[in-house]
Structure formats: C-alpha cells, structure tokens
Biopython code that builds the backbone (N, CA, C, O; Angstrom):
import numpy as np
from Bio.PDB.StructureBuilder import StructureBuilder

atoms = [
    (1, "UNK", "N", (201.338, 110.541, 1.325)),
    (1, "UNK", "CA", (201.582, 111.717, 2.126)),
    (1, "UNK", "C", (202.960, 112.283, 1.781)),
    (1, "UNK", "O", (203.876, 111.461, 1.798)),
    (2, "UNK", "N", (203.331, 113.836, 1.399)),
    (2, "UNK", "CA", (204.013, 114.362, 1.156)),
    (2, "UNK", "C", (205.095, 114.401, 2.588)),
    (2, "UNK", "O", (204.777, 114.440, 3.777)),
    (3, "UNK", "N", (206.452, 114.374, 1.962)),
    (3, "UNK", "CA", (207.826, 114.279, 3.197)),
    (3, "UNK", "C", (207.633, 115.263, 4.116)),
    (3, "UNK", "O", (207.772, 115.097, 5.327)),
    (4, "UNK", "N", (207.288, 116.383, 3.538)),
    (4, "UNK", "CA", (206.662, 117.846, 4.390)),
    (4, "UNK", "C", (205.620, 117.819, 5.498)),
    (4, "UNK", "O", (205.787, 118.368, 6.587)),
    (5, "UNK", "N", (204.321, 117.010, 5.073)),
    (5, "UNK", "CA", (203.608, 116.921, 5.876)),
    (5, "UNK", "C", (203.351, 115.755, 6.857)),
    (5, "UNK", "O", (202.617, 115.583, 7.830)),
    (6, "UNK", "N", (204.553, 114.804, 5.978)),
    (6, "UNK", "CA", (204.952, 113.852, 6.899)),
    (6, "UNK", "C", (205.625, 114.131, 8.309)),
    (6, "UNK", "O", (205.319, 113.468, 9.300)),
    (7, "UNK", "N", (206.541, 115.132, 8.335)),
    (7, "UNK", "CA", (207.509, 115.527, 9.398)),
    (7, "UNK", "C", (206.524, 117.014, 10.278)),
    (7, "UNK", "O", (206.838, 117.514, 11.358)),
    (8, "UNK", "N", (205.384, 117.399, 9.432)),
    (8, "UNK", "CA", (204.399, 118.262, 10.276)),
    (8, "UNK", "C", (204.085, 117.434, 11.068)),
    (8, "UNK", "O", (204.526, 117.739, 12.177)),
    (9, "UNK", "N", (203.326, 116.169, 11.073)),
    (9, "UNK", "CA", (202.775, 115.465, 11.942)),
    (9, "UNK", "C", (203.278, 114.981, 12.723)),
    (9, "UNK", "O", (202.850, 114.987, 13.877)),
    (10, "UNK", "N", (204.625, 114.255, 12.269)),
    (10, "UNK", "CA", (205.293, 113.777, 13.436)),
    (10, "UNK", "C", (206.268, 114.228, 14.554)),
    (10, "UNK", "O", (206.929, 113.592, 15.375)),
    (11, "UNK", "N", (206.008, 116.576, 14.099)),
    (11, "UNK", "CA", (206.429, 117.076, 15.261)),
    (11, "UNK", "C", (205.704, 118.332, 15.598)),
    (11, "UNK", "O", (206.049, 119.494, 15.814)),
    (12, "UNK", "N", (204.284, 117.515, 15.555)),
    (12, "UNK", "CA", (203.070, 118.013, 15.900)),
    (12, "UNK", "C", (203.425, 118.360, 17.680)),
    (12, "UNK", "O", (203.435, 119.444, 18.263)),
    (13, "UNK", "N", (203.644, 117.219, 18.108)),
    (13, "UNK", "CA", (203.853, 117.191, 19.657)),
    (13, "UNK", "C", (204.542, 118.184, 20.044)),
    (13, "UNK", "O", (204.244, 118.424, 21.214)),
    (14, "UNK", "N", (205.601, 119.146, 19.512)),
    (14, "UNK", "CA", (206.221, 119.875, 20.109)),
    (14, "UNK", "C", (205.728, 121.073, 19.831)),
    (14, "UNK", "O", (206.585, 121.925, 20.065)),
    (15, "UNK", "N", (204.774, 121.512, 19.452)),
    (15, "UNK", "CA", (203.852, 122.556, 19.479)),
    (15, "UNK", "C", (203.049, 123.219, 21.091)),
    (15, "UNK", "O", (202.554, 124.298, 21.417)),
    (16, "UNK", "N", (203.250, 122.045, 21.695)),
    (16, "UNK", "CA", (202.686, 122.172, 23.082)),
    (16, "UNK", "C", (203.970, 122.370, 23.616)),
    (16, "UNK", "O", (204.992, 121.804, 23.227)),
    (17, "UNK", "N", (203.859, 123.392, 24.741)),
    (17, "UNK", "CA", (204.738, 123.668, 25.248)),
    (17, "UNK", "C", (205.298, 122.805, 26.739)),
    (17, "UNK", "O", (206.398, 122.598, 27.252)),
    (18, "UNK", "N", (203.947, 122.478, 27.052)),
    (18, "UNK", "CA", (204.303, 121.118, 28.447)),
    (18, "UNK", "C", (205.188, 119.760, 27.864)),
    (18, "UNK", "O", (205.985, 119.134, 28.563)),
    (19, "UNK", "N", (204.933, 119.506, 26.707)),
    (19, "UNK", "CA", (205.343, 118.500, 26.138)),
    (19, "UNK", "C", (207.191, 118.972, 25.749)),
    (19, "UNK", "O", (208.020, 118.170, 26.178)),
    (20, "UNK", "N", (207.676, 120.090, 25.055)),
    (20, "UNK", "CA", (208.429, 120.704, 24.763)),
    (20, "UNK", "C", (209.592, 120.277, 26.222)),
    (20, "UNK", "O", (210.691, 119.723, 26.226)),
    (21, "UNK", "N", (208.337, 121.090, 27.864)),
    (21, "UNK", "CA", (209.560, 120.757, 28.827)),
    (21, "UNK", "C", (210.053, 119.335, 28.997)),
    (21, "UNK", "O", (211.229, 119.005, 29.151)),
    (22, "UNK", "N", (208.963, 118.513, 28.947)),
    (22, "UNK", "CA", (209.099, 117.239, 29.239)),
    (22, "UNK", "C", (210.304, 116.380, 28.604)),
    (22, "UNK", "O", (211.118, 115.551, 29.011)),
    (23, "UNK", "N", (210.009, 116.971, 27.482)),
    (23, "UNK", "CA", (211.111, 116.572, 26.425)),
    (23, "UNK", "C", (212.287, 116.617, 26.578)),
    (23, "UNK", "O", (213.088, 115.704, 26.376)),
    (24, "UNK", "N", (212.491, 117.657, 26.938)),
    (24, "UNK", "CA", (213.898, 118.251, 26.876)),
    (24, "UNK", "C", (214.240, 117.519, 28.097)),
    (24, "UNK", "O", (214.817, 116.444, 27.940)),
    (25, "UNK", "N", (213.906, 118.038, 29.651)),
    (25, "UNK", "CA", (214.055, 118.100, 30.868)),
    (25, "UNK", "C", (214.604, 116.157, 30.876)),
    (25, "UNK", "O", (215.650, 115.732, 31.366)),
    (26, "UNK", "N", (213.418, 115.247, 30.119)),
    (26, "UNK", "CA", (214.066, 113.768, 29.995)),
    (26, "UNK", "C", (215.424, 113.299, 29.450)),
    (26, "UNK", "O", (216.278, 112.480, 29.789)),
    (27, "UNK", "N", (215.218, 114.300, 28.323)),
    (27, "UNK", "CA", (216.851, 114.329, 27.158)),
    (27, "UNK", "C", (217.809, 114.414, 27.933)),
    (27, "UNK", "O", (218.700, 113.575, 27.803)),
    (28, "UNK", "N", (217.968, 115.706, 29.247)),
    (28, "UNK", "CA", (219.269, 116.048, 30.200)),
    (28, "UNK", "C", (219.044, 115.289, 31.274)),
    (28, "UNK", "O", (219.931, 115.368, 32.125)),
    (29, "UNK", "N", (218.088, 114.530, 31.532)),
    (29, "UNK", "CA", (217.995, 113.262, 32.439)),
    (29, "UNK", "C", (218.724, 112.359, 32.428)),
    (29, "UNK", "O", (219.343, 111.923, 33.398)),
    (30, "UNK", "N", (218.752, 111.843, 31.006)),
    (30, "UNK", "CA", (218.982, 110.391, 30.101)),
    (30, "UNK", "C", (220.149, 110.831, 30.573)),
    (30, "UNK", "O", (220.625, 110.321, 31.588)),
    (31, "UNK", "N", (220.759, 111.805, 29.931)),
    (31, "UNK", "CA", (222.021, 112.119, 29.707)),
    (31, "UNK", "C", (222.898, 111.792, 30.879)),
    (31, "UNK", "O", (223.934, 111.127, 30.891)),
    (32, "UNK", "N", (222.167, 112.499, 32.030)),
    (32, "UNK", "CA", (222.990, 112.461, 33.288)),
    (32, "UNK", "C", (223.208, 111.539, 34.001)),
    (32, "UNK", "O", (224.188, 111.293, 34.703)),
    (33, "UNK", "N", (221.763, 110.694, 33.740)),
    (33, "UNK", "CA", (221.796, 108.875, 34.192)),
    (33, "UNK", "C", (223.096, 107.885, 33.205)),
    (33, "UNK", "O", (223.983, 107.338, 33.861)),
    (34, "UNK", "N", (223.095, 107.776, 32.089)),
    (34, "UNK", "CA", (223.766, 107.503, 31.310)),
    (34, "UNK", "C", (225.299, 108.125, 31.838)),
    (34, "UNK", "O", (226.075, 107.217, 32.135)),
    (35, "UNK", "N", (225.765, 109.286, 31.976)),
    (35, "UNK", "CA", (226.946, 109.739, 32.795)),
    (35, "UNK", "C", (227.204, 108.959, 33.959)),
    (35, "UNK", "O", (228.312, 108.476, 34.192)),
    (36, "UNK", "N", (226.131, 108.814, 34.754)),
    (36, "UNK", "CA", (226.769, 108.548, 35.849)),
    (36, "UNK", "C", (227.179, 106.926, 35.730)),
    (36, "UNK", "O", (228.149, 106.436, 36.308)),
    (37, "UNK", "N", (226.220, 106.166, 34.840)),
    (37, "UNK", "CA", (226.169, 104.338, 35.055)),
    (37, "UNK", "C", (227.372, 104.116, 34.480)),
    (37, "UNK", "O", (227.999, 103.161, 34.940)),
    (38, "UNK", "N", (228.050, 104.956, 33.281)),
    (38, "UNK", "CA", (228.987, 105.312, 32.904)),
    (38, "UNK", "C", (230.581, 105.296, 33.661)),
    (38, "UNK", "O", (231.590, 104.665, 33.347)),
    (39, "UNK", "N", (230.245, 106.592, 35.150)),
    (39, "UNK", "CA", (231.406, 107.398, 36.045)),
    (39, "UNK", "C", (231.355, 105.994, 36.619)),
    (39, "UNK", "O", (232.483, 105.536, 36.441)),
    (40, "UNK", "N", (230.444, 104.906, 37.340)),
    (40, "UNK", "CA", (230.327, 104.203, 38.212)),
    (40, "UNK", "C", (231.119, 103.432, 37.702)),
    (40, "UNK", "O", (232.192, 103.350, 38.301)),
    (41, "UNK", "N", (230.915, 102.345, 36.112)),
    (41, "UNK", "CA", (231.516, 101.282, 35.709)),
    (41, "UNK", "C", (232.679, 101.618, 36.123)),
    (41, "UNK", "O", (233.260, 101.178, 37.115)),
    (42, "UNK", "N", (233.209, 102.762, 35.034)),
    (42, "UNK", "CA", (234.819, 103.054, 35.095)),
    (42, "UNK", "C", (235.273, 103.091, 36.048)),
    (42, "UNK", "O", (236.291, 102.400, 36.104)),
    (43, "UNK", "N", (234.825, 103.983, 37.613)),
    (43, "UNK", "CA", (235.685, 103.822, 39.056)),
    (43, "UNK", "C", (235.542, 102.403, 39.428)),
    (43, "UNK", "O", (236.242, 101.964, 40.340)),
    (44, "UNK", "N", (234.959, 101.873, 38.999)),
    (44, "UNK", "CA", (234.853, 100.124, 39.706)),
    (44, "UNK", "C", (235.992, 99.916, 39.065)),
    (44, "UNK", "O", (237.055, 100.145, 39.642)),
    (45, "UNK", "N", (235.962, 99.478, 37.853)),
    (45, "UNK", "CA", (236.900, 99.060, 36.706)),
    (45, "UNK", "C", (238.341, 99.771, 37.401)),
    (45, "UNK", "O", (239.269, 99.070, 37.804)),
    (46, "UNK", "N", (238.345, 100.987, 37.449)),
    (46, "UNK", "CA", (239.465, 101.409, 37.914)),
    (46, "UNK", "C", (240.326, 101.104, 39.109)),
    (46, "UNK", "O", (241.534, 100.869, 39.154)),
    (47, "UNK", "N", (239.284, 101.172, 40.219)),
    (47, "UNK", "CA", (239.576, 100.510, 41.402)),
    (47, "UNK", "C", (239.873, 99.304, 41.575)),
    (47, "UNK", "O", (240.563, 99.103, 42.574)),
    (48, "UNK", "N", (239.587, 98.353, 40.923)),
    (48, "UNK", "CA", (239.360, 96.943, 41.678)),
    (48, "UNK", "C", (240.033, 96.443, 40.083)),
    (48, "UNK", "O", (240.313, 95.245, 40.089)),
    (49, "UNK", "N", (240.260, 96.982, 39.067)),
    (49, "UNK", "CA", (240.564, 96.072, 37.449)),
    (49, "UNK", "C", (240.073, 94.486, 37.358)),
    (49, "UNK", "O", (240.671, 93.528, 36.868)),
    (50, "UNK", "N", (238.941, 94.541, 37.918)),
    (50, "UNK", "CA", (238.084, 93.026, 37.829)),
    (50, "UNK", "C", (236.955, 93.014, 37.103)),
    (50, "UNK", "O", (235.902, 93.502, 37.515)),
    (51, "UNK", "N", (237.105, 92.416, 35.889)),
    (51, "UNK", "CA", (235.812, 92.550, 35.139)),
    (51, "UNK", "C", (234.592, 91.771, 35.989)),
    (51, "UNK", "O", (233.397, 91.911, 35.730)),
    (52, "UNK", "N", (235.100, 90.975, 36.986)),
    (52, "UNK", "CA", (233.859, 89.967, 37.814)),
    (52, "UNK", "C", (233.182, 91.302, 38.183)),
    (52, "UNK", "O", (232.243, 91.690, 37.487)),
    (53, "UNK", "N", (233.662, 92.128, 39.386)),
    (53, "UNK", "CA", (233.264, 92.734, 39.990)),
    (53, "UNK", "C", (232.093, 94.034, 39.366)),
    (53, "UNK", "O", (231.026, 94.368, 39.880)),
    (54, "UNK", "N", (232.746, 94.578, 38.100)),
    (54, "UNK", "CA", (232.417, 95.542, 37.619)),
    (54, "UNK", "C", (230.920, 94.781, 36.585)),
    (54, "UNK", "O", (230.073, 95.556, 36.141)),
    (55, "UNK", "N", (230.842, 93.762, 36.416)),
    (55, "UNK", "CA", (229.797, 92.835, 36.256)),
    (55, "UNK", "C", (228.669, 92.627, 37.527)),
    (55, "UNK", "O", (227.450, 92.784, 37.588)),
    (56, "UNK", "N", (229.651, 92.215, 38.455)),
    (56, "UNK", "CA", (228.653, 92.406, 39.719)),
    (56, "UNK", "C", (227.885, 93.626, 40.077)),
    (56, "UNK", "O", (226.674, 93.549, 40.284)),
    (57, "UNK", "N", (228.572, 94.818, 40.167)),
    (57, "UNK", "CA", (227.866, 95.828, 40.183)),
    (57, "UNK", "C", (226.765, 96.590, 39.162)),
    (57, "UNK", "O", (225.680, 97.043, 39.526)),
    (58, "UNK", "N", (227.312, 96.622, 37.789)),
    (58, "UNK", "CA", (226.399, 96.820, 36.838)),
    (58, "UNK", "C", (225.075, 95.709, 37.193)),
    (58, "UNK", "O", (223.972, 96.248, 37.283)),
    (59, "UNK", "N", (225.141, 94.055, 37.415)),
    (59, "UNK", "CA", (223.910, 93.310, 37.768)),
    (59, "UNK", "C", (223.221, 94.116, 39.037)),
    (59, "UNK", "O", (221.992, 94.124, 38.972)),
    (60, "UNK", "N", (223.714, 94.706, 40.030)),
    (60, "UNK", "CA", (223.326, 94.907, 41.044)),
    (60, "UNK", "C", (222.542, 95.809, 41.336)),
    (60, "UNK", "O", (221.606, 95.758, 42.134)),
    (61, "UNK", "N", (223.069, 97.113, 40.376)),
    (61, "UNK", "CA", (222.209, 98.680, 40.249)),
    (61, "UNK", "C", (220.827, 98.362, 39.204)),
    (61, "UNK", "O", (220.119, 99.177, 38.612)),
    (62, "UNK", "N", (220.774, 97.350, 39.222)),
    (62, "UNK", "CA", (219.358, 97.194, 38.462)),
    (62, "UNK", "C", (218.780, 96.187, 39.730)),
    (62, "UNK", "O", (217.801, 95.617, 39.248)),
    (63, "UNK", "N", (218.947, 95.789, 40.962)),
    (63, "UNK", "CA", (217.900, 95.510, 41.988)),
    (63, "UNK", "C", (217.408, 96.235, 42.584)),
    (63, "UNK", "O", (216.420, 95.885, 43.229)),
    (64, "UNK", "N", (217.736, 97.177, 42.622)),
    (64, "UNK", "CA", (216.586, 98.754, 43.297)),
    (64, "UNK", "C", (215.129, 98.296, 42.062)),
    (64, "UNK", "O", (213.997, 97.894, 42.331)),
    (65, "UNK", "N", (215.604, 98.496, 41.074)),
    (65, "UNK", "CA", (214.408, 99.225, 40.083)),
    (65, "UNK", "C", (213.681, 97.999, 40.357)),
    (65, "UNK", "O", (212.629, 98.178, 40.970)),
    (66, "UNK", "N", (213.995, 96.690, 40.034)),
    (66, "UNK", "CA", (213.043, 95.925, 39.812)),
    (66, "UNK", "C", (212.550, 95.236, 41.337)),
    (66, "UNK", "O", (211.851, 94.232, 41.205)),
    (67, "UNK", "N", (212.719, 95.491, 42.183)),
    (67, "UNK", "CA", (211.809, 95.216, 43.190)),
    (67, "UNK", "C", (211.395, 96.532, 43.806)),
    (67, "UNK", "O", (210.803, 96.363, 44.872)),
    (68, "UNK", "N", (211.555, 97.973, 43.393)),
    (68, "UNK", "CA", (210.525, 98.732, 43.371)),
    (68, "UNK", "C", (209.641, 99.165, 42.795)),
    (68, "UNK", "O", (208.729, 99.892, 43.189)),
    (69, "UNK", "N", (209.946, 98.551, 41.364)),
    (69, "UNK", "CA", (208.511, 98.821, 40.220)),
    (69, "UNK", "C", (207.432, 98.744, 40.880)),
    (69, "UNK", "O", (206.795, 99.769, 41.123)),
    (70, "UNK", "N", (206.937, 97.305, 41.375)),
    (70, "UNK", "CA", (205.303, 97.738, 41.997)),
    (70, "UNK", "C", (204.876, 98.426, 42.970)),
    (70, "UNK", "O", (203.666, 98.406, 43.193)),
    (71, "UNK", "N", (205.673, 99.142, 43.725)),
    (71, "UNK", "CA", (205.509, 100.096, 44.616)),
    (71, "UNK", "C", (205.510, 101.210, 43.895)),
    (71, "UNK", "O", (204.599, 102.021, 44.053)),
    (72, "UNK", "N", (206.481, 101.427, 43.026)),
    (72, "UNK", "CA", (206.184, 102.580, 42.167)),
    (72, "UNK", "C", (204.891, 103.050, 41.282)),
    (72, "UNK", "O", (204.313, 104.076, 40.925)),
    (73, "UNK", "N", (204.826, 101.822, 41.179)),
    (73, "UNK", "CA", (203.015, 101.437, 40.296)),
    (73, "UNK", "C", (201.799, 102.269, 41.397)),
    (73, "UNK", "O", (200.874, 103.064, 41.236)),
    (74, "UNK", "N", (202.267, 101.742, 42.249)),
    (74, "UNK", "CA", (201.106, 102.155, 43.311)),
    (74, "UNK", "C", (201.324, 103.262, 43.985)),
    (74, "UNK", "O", (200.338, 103.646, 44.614)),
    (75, "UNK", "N", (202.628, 104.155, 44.110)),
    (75, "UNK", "CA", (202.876, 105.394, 44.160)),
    (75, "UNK", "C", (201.994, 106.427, 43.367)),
    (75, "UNK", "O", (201.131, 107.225, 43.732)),
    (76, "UNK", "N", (202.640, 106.047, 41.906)),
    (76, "UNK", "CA", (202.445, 106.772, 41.130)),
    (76, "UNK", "C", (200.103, 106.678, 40.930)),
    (76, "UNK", "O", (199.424, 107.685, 40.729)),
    (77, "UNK", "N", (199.636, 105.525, 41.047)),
    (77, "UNK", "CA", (198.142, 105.966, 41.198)),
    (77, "UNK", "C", (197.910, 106.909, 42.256)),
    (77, "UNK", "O", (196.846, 107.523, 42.183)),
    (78, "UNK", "N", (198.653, 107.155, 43.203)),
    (78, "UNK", "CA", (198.355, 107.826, 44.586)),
    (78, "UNK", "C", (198.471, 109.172, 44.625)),
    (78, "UNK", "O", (197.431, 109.752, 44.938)),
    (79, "UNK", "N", (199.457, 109.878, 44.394)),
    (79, "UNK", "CA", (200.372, 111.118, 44.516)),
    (79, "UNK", "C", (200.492, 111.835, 42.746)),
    (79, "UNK", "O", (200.633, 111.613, 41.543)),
    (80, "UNK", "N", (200.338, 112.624, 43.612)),
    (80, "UNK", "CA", (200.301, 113.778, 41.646)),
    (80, "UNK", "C", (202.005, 113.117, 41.100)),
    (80, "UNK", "O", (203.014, 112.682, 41.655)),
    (81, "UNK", "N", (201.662, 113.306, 40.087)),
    (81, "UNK", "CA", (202.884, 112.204, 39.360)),
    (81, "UNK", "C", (203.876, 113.253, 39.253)),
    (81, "UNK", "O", (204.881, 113.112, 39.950)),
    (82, "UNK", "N", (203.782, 114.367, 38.449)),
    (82, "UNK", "CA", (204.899, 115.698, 38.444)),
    (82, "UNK", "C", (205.639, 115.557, 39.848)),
    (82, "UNK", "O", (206.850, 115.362, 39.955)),
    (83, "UNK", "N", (204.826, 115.672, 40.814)),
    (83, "UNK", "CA", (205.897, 115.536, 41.895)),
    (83, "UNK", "C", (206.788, 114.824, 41.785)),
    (83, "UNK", "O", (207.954, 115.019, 41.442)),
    (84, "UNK", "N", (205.921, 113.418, 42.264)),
    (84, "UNK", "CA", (206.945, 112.361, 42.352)),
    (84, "UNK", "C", (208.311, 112.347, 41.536)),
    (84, "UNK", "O", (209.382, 112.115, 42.097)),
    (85, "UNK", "N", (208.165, 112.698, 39.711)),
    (85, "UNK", "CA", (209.171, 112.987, 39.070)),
    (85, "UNK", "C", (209.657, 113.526, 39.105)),
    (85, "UNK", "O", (210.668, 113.215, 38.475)),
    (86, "UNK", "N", (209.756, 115.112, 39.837)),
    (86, "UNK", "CA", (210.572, 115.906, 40.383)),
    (86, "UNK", "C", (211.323, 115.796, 41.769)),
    (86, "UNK", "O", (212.371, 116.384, 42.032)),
    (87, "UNK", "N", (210.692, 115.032, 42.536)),
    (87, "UNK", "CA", (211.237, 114.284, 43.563)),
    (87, "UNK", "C", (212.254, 112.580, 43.084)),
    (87, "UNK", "O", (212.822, 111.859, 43.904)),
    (88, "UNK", "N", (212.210, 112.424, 42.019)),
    (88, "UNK", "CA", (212.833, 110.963, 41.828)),
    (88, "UNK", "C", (214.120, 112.111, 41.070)),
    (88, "UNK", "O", (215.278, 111.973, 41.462)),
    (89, "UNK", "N", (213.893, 112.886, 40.308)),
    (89, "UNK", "CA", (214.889, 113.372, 39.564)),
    (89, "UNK", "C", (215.874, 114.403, 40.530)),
    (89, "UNK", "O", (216.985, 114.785, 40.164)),
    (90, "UNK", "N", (215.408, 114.670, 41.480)),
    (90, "UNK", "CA", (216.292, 115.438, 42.530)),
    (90, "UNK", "C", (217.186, 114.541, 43.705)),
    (90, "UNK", "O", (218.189, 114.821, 44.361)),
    (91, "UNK", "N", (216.372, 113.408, 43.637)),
    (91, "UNK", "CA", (217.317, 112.264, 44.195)),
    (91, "UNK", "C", (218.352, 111.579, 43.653)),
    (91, "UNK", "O", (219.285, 111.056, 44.262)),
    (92, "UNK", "N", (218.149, 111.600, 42.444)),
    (92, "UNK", "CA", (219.322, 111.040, 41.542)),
    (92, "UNK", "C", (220.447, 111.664, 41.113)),
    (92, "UNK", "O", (221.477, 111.151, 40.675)),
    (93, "UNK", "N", (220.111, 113.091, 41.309)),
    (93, "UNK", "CA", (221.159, 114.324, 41.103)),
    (93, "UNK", "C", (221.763, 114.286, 42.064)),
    (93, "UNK", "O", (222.908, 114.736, 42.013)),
    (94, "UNK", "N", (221.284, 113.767, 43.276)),
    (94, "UNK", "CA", (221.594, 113.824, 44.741)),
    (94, "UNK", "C", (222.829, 112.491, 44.777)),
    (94, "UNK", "O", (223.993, 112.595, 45.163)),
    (95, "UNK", "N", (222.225, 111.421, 44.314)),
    (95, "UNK", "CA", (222.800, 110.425, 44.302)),
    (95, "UNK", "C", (224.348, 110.171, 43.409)),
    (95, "UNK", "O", (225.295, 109.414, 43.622)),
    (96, "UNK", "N", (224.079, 111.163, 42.371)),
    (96, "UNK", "CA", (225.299, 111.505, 41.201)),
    (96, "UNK", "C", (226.268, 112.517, 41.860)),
    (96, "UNK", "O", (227.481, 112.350, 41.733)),
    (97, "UNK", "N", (225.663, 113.776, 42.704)),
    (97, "UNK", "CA", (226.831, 114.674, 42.963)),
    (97, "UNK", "C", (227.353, 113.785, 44.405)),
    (97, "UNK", "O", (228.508, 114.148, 44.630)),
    (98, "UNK", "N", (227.019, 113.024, 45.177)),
    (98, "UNK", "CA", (227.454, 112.324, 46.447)),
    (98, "UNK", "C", (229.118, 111.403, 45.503)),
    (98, "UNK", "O", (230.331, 111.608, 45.533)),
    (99, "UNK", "N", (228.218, 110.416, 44.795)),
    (99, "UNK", "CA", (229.157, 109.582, 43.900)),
    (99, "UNK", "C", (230.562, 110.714, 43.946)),
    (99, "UNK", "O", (231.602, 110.602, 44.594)),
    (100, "UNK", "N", (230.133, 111.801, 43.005)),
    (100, "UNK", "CA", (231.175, 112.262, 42.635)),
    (100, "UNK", "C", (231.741, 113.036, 43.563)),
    (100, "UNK", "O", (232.840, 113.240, 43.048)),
    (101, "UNK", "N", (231.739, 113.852, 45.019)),
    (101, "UNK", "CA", (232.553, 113.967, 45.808)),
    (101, "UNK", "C", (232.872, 112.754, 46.813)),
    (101, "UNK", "O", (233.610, 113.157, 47.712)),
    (102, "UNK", "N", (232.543, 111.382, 46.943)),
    (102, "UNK", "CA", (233.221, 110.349, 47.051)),
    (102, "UNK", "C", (234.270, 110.183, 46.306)),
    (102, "UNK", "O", (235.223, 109.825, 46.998)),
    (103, "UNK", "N", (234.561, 110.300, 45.026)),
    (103, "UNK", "CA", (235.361, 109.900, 43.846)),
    (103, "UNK", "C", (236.836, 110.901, 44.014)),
    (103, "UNK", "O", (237.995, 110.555, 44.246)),
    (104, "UNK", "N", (236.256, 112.208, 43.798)),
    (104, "UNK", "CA", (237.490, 113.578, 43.848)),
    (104, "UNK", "C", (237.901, 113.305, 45.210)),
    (104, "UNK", "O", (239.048, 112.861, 45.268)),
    (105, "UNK", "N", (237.265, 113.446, 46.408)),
    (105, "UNK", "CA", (237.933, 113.596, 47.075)),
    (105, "UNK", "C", (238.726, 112.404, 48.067)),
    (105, "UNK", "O", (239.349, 112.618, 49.107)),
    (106, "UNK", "N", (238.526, 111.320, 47.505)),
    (106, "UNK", "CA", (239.863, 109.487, 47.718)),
    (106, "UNK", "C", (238.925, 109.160, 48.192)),
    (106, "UNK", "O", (238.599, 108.264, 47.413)),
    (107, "UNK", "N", (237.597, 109.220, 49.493)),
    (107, "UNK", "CA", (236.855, 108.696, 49.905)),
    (107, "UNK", "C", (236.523, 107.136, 49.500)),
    (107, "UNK", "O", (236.628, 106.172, 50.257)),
    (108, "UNK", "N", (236.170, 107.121, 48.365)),
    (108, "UNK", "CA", (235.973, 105.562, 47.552)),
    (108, "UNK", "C", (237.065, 104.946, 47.803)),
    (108, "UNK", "O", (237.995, 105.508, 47.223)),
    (109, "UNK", "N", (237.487, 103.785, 48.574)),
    (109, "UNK", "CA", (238.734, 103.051, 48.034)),
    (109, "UNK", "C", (238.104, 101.233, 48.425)),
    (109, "UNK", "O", (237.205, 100.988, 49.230)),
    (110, "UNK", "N", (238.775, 100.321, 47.709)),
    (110, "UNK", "CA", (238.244, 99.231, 47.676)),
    (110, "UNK", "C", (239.612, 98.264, 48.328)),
    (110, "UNK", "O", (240.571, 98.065, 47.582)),
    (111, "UNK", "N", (239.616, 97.914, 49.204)),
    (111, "UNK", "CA", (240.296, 96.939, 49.634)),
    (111, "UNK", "C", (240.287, 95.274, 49.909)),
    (111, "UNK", "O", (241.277, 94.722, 50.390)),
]
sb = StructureBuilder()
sb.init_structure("model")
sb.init_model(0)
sb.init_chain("A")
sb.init_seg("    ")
for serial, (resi, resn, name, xyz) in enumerate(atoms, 1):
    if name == "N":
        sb.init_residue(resn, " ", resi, " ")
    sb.init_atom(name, np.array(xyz, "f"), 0.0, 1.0, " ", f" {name:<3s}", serial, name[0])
structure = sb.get_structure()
C-alpha cells in the first residue's frame, strides 16, 4: 500500500463530521484535565513542600474513578451517553474553575 493511501485510510475518520467534534472537543478536554492534575500537584507541592503529601494526593484523586467505574458502567447502559458526557465534562470545568478561585483568591491554605 502506497504512503498516500496509507494516510487516506487512516484519516478516513475525520471525514465525518460527528467524529471531527468528538475529536477535537476530547483533545481540549485532555488538555484541561491534564492542566488542572498539573495546577493541583504544584499548589500541594507549593503549599505544604512535602513530597509525602503531594504523593498522597496524586494516590487519592484516582479513588473517585475507581470505585465509580461500575456505576458508571451502569449509568452509561441507562441514559443517552452524549448527555452524560456533557454533563461529566461541565462538572469538571466546574470542578477546575472552583480549584482555581480557591487558589487566586488565598482561600486554599494548609496548616
């Protein structure tokens, strides 16, 4: 198979335009999740200069996900799924701009 029609096929998918939003809309997702796990380490780190702690917390923001996976499992058979992902992705924006007027305005402090 020619390099040409190699790279036709493998961006066949973005010919569809639902696929196109999906795409993208995940890309500035990633991004913003990745920002924030990011904003979080560093104010820990900053606050407290304890690598224990900033360990503790990075272990910690991963016990939401994994004892809600199977509820999520069973969400997601239930309820039109677009929602739900537009509802999980508006909570997390929710959850990122809170963080960050905790942060600007001293609110956060660790004693």
């Amino acid at each position: 198979m020619e390099a040409s029609n190699k790279s036709q096929v493998m961006l066949r998918a973005f010919s569809s335009r639902n696929f196109r939003l999906y795409y993208t809309g995940q890309a500035i997702s990633l991004i913003g999740t990745s920002m924030t796990q990011v904003a979080t380490s560093w104010l820990v780190y900053r606050l407290t200069d304890s690598a224990w702690l900033l360990g503790l917390v990075g272990f910690a923001s991963q016990i939401p996900t994994l004892l809600l996976i199977p509820l999520g499992g069973i969400i997601a058979d239930r309820w039109n799924r677009h929602q739900i992902l537009l509802v999980a992705q508006i909570l997390g924006m929710l959850q990122s701009l809170a963080l960050t007027w905790l942060a600007l305005s001293g609110t956060i402090n660790i004693e």
